[in-house]
Structure formats: structure tokens, C-alpha cells
C-alpha atoms as one frame of an Amber mdcrd trajectory, in Angstrom:
protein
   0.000   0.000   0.000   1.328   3.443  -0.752   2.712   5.712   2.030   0.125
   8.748   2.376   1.352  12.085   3.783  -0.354  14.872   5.599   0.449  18.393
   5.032   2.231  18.386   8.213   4.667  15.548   7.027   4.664  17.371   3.604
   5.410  20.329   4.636   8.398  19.123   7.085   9.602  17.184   3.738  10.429
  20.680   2.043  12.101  22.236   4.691   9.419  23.175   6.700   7.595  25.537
   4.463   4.248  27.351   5.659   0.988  25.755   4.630  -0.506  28.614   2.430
   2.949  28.149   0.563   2.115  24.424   0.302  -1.776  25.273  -0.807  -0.470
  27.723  -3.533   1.861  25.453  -4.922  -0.462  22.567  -4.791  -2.784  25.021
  -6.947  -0.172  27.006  -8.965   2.509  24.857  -9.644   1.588  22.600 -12.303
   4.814  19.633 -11.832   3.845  19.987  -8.183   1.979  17.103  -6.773  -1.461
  17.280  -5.837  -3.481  15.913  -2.958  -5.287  12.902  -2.664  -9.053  12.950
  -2.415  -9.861  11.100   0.542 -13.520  10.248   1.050 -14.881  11.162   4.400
 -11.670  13.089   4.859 -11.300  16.736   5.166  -7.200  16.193   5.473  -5.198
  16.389   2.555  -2.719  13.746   1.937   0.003  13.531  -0.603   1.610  10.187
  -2.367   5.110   9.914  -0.432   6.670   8.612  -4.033   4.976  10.976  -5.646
   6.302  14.182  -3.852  10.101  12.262  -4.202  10.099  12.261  -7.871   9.022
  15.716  -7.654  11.367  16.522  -5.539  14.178  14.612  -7.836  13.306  16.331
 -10.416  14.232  19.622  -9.316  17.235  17.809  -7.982  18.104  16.591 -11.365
  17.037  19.703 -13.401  18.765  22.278 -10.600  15.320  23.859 -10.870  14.788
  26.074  -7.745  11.398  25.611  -5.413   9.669  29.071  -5.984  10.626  31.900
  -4.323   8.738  33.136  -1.519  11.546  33.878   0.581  14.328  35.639   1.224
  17.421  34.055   0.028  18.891  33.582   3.680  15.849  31.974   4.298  16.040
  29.868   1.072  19.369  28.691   1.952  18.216  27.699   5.853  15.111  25.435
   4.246  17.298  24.129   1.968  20.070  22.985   4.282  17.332  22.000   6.104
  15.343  20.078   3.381  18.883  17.777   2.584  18.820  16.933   6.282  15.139
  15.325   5.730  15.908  13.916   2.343  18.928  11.934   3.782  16.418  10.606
   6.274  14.817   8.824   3.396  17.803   7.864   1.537  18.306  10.589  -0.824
  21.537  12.088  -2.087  20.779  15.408  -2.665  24.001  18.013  -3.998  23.795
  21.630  -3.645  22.454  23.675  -6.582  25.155  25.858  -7.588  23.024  29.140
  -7.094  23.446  28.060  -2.925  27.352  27.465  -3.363  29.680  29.870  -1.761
  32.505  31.293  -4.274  35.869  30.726  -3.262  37.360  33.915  -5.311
């Protein structure tokens, strides 16, 4: 059976973005997952593998999540985001925009 995930969960995934960040991208992103309908359920839930290849994906592509932050804050939900991904096995590298220069 496939792994479901709340918003909480989903939300943690990312690197602990806000939940009107996850609704808008959920509704304006159109690679982005989208919930599950659940009947009888008012929560939305999210296809673990799902969110991973989307997740991949801008991994692979060096596509960056879209801004809504600050770039500090960018870079503190993004160090924070590998943390979570190496939880579930993941090798994520940094995207070169989020490299320091050594010059």
C-alpha cells in the first residue's frame, strides 16, 4: 500500500515551508503534486513517491522551489530540506546558485 502524507509531514519534507505556501503550490505549480481525495476526509494527503520524484526532479534539473523567501531563508530550508531527504535515503548536492565562491 502506498505511504500517504499529511500536510504536516509534507510540509516538514520541504524544509518546513508554511501551509498557504504548500496550498499555492499545490494550486499554482503545475509539476507539483497534488493531494489525494480522501472520502470522508477533510485532510489532505500527498503520495510519499509521488512528492520524491518531484522533488528529484528539481534535484536533477537544478530547478529552484519558488521563491517566496528571502534568500537567507532559502538557503536555511534548503540545508534544512537535505537533512530530511537523507532521512529517506536521498543524495541530494547543492544547486550551484546556494554554493559559496571561493574567489
Amino acid at each position: 500500500m502506498e505511504k500517504l502524507l499529511d500536510s504536516k509531514k509534507v510540509r516538514l519534507l520541504l524544509g518546513g515551508i508554511s501551509d498557504s505556501t504548500l496550498t499555492r503550490w499545490s494550486s499554482d505549480e503545475s509539476d507539483f503534486p497534488k493531494p489525494l481525495q480522501q472520502k470522508r476526509r477533510a485532510k489532505r494527503l500527498w503520495s510519499e513517491s509521488s512528492l520524491l520524484r518531484w522533488i528529484e526532479s528539481k534535484q536533477s534539473t537544478h530547478t529552484p522551489l519558488p521563491a517566496t523567501e528571502s534568500a537567507a531563508q532559502r538557503q536555511k530550508r534548503h540545508k534544512a530540506a537535505c537533512k530530511t531527504l537523507k532521512t529517506f535515503g536521498i543524495k541530494f548536492t547543492e544547486p550551484t546558485h546556494l554554493k559559496k565562491n571561493d574567489d
